[in-house]
C-alpha positions as a Markdown table, in Angstrom:
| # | Residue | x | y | z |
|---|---|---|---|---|
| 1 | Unk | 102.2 | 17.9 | 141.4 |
| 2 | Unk | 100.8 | 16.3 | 138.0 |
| 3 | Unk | 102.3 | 19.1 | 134.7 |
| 4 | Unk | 99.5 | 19.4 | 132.2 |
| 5 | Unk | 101.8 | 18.4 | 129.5 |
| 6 | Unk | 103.2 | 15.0 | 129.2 |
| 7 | Unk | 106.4 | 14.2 | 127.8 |
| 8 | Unk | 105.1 | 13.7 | 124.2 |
| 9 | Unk | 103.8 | 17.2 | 124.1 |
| 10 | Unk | 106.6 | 18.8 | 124.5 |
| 11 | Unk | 108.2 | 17.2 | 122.4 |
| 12 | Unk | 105.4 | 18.2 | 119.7 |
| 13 | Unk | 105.9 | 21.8 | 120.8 |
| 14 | Unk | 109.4 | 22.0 | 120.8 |
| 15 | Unk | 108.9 | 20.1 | 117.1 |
| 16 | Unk | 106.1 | 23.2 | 116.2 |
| 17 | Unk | 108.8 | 25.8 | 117.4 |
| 18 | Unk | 111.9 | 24.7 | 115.5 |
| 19 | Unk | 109.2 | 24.4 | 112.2 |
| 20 | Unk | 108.5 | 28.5 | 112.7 |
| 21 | Unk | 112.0 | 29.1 | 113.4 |
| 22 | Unk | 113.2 | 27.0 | 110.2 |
| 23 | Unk | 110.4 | 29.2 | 108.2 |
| 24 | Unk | 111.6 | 32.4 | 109.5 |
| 25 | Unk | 115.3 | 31.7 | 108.5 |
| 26 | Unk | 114.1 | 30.7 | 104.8 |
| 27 | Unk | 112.6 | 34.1 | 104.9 |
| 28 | Unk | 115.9 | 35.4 | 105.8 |
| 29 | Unk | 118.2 | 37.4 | 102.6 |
| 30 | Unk | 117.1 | 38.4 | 99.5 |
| 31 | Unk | 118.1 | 42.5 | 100.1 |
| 32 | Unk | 120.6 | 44.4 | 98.0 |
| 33 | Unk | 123.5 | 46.3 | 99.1 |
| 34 | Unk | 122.5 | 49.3 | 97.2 |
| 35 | Unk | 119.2 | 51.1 | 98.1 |
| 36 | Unk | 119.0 | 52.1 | 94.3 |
| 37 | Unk | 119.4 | 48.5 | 92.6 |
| 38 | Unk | 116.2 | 46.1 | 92.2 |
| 39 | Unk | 117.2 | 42.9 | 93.5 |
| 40 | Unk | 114.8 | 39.7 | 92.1 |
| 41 | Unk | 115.4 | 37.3 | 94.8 |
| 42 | Unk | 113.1 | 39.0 | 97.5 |
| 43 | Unk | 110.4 | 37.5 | 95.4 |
| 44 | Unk | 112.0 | 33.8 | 95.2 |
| 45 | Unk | 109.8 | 30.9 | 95.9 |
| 46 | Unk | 111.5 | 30.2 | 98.7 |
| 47 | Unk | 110.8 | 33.2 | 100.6 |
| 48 | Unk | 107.3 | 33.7 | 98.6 |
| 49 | Unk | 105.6 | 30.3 | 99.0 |
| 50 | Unk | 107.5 | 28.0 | 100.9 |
| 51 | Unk | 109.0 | 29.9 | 103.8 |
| 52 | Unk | 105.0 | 31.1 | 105.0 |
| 53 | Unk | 103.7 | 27.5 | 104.7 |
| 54 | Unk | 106.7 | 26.1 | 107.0 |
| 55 | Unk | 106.0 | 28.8 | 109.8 |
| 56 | Unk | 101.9 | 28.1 | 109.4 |
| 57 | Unk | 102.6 | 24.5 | 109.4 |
| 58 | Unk | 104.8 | 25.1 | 112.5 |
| 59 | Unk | 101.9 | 27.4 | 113.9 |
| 60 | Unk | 99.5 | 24.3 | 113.7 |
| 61 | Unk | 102.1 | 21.9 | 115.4 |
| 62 | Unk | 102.0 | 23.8 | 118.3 |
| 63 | Unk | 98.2 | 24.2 | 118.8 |
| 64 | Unk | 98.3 | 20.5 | 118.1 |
| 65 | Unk | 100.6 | 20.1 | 121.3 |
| 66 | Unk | 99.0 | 22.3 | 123.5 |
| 67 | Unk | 95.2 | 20.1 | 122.6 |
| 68 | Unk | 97.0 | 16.6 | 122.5 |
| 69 | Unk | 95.4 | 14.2 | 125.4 |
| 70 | Unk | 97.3 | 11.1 | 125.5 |
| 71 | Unk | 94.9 | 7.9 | 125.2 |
| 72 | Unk | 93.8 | 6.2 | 128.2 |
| 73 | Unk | 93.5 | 2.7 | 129.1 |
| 74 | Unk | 90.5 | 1.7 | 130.4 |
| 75 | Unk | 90.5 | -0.9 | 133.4 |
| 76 | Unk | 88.2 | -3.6 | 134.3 |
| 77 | Unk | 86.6 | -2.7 | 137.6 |
């Protein structure tokens, strides 16, 4: 039975999936201990710009594994 995937995508996807987990934990933090007490770093870059382009770059990874088509050689016949 032939998978669908080859090797090389899954290694793409597991590549796409570690990029959105790596964005989610740069969104991590940033909260105060008291409900009542602004704290500034929910609006860091990090967590603001940075964090949201990781996971959307790891969002396009994995659509690029799931349409990668290895090349094929072509034979003489």
């Amino acid at each position: 039975m032939k998978s669908t995937f080859g090797k090389q995508n899954y290694q793409i996807l597991i590549a796409g999936i570690a990029l959105i987990i790596l964005g989610y934990l740069l969104m991590i933090g940033g909260g105060s201990d008291d409900p009542n007490v602004f704290n500034p770093a929910i609006f860091d870059t990090q967590r603001i710009t940075i964090a949201p382009m990781v996971c959307l770059l790891g969002f396009i990874t994995v659509i690029v594994a799931i349409m990668w088509r290895p090349k094929t050689q072509k034979t003489d016949a």
